[in-house]
C-alpha positions in Angstrom: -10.7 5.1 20.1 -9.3 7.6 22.7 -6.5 9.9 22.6 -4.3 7.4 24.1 -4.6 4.8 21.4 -4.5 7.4 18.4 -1.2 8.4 19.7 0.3 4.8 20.4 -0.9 4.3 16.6 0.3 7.9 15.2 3.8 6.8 16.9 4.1 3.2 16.0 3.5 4.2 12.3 6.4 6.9 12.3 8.4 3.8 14.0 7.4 0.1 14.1 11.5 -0.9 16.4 10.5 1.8 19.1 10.8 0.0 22.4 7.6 -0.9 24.3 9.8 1.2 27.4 9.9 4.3 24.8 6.8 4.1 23.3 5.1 4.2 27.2 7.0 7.0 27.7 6.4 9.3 25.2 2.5 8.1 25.9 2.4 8.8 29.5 1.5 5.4 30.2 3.3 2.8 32.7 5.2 -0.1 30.2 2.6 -2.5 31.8 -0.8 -0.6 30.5 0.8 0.3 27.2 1.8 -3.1 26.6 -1.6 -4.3 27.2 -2.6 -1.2 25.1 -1.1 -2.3 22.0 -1.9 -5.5 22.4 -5.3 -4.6 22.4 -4.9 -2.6 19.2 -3.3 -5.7 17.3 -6.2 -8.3 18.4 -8.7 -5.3 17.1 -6.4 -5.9 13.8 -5.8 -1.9 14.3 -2.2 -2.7 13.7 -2.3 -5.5 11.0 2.2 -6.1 10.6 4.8 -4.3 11.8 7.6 -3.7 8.6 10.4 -2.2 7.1 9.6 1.2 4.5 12.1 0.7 2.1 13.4 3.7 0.0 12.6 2.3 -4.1 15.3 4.2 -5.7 17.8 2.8 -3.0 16.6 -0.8 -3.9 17.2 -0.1 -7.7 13.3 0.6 -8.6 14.1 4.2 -10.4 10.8 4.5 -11.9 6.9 4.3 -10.2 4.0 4.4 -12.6 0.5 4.5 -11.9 -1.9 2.6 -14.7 -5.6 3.1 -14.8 -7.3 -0.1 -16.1 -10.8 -0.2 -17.8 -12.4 -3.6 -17.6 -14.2 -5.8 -21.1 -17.4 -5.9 -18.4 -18.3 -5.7 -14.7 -19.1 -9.6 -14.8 -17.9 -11.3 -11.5 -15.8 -14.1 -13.6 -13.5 -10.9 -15.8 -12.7 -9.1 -12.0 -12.0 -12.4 -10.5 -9.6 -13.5 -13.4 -8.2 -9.5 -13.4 -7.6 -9.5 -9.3 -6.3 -13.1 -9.5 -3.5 -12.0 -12.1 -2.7 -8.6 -10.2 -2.0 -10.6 -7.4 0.5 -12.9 -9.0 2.7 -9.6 -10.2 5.0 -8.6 -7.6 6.1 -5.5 -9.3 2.1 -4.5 -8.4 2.4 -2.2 -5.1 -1.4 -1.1 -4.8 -4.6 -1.6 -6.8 -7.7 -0.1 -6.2 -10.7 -0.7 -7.8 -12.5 3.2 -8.2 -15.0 4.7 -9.6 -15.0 6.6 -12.9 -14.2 6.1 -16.4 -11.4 3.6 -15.0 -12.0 0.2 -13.3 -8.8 0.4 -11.3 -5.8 2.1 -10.7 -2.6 0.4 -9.7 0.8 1.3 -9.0 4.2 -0.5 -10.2 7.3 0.1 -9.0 10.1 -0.9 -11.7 13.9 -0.7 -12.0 13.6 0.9 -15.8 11.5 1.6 -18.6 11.8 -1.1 -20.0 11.6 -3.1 -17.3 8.3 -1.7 -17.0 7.2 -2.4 -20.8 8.5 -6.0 -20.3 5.6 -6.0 -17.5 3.3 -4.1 -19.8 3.7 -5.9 -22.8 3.9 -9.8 -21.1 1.8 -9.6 -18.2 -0.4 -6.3 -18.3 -1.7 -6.8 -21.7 -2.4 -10.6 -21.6 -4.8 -10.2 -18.9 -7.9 -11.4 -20.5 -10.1 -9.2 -18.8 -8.7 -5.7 -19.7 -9.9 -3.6 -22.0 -8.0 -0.3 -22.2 -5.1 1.0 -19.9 -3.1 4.1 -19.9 0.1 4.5 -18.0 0.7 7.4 -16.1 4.6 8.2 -15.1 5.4 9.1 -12.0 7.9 12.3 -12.6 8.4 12.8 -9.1 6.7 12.4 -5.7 5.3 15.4 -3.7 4.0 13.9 -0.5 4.4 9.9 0.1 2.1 8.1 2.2 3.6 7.6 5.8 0.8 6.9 7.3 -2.7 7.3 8.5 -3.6 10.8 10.3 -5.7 10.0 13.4 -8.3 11.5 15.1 -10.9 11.2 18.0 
């Protein structure tokens, strides 16, 4: 990837509206070759979707809590049946599987406590496949993710 590209991307992440006439612009580019530019970078599936960051506490989701998640086995059938489940919860923002004395770690954004121990106690728990998990509350958030830092 060249300088060009890592700035077209370090832009479009900060703002996914600008106008292609902007965007060219600030790039030093002629509209024509940074059109064809980003184009490029969304056929590479460099740029995957274009979408709105929403602010949580605006939207009514006052608390974030991160879960880690220890698994009965490694067997392929209990991480199938555990990623199949997490994908059916909405209220699940990220999981990751990691490395560690946890299996994964995920993050739920809720609009209370017990909201969250609804999800915990109904959904969480009943997961055949878990083991153990211990919820970690968010208290507040130092640095958000807002994007990738790029460089050549």
């Amino acid at each position: 990837m060249d300088q060009l590209n890592i700035r077209i991307l370090s832009i479009l992440q900060k703002d996914g509206q600008i106008s292609m006439a902007r965007l060219s612009e600030q790039v030093g580019l002629s509209l024509s070759a940074c059109h064809r530019r980003v184009k490029m970078l969304e056929t590479e599936g460099k740029i995957s979707h274009y979408a709105a960051r929403l602010n949580r506490k605006k939207v009514g989701l006052e608390i974030q809590v991160f879960i880690e998640a220890k698994l009965t086995s490694q067997r392929r059938e209990h991480i199938e049946a555990f990623e199949k489940a997490i994908h059916e919860m909405p209220e699940v923002l990220e999981c990751h599987l990691i490395s560690g004395e946890s299996d994964y770690l995920i993050r739920v954004a809720a609009r209370n406590t017990e909201d969250y121990e609804s999800l915990y106690r109904e959904r969480l728990s009943l997961i055949p496949s878990v083991a153990q998990m211990k919820t970690l509350l968010c208290l507040s958030t130092v640095k958000e993710f807002r994007g990738f830092y790029l460089t050549a």
